[in-house]
N, C-alpha and C positions, 0 to 999 in steps of 0.2 A: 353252438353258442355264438350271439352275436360280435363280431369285434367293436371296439370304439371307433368313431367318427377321426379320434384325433386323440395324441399322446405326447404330453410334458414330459421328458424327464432332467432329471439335473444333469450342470454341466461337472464333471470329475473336478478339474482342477480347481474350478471355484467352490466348491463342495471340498477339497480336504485345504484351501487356503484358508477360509471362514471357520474350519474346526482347528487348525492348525493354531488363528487368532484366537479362539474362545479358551482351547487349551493352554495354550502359553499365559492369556490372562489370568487364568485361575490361578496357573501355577506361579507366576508373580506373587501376586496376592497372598498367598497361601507362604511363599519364601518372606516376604516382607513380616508376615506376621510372625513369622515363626523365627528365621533369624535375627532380625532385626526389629525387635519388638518397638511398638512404640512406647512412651515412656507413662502413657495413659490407659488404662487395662480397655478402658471405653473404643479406642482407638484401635486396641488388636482383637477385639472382640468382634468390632466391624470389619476390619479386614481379613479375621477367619470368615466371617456370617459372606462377605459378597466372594472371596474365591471359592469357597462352597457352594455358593448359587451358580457364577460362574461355569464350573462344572458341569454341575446339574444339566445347567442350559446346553452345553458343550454337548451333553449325552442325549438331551432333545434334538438339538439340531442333526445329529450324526442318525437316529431313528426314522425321525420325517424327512431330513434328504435323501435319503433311501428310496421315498415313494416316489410315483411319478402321478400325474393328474388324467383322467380319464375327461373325455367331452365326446356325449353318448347323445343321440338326438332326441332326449328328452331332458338332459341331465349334465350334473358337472359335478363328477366325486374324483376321490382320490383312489391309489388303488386296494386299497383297506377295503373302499366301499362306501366312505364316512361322505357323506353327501353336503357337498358345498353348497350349490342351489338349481331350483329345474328351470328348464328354458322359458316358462311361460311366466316365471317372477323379474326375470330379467329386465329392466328398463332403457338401460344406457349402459354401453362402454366406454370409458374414460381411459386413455394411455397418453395423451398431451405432453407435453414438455413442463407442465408447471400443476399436472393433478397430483393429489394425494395418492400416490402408488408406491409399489413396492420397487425395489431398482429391477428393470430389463422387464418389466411386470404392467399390467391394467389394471384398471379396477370393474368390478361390474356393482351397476345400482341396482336395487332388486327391490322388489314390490314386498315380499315377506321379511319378519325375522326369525333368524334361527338361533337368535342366542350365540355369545358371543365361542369364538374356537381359535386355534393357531395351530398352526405346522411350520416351526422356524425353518427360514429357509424357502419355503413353497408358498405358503399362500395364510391368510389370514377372513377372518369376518369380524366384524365391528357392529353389529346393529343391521342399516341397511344399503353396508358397503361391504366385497369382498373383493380382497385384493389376489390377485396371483401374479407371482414371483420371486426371486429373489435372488436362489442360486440356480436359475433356469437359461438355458441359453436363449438368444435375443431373438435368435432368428424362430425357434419355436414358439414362445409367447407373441410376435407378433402374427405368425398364420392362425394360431386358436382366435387372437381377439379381432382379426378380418374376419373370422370364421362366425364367432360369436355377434362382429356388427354386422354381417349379413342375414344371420337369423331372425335378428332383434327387427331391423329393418324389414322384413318380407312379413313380420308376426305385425307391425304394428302398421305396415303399408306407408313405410315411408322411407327414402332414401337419401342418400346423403348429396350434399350437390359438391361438385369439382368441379377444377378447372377447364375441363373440357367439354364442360357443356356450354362454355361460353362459346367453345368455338364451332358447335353443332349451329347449321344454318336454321333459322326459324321457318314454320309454312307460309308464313307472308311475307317473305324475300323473296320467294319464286315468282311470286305476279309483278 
C-alpha cells in the first residue's frame, strides 16, 4: 500500500486544553442553570439549550481531533478517508498574517465545491475555501502548506518571487 506524501497530526496538549475549555463551558452553563436558575424560565431554558450544545460540540471536537490529515499526491483527505480536495482544484494557498485561516493553519482556494463540512479542531470547507488547522502543531502545517505551494506552483507554472532573487546577478551585468 502506498504511504502518504505527508501527515498532520494534532498537538496533545492543545487538543486536551480546547476539550478541557469546551467541557468546563458546558458544565458552567449547565450549573448556572441548574443551580442558580434564572428568574425567567426563558433564560434557563437558554442556558440548558447552549451547555447541551456546548457538550455536544465538546464530544465533536474530542472525535475529529483524533484524526490526523493525509496529503497523498493526488489528494488531501483525513484519515477516515473523507476527502477534503484533490490537488488539481487547488488554486492558491493562503497562511499570511492577516488571511481568513484557522489558528497555526492555511487556507487553500480551490477551483471545485464540495459542499460545506467541519472537523473541529482540524480543518474546515466553506464553499470555495478549506481551511486546515487548528489544534495542529505549527511547525507541521507550515511543511504541508510549503508542500502544497510547491505543487500548486509547478501545476500552474508559476513561482513565487523572493528576496533572493534580487540578489541573483542578471545575464547583462556580465558584459
Amino acid at each position: 500500500m502506498q504511504e502518504p506524501d505527508y501527515i498532520i497530526t494534532t498537538s496533545g496538549p492543545r487538543r486536551v486544553i480546547a476539550l478541557i475549555v469546551l467541557l468546563g463551558l458546558g458544565g458552567l452553563l449547565l450549573y448556572l442553570a441548574m443551580a442558580r436558575p434564572p428568574e425567567a424560565l426563558g433564560w434557563q431554558v437558554f442556558l440548558l439549550g447552549t451547555g447541551l450544545l456546548v457538550l455536544i460540540q465538546a464530544e465533536r471536537f474530542r472525535r475529529s481531533s483524533a484524526l490526523s490529515l493525509l496529503l497523498w499526491p493526488d489528494r488531501l483527505e483525513d484519515s477516515t478517508g473523507r476527502l477534503l480536495c484533490r490537488m488539481d482544484e487547488i488554486t492558491k494557498v493562503e497562511r499570511g498574517t492577516f488571511a481568513f485561516k484557522p489558528s497555526n493553519g492555511f487556507v487553500l482556494l480551490i477551483d471545485g465545491r464540495h459542499g460545506l463540512a467541519w472537523a473541529p479542531g482540524l480543518w474546515w470547507r466553506i464553499g470555495r475555501r478549506v481551511g486546515v488547522g487548528g489544534v495542529t502543531p505549527v511547525p507541521q502545517t507550515k511543511a504541508m502548506a510549503d508542500m502544497l505551494s510547491m505543487r500548486v506552483a509547478e501545476r500552474l507554472g508559476t513561482r513565487r518571487f523572493t528576496f533572493l532573487d534580487e540578489l541573483k546577478p542578471d545575464a547583462d551585468d556580465d558584459k
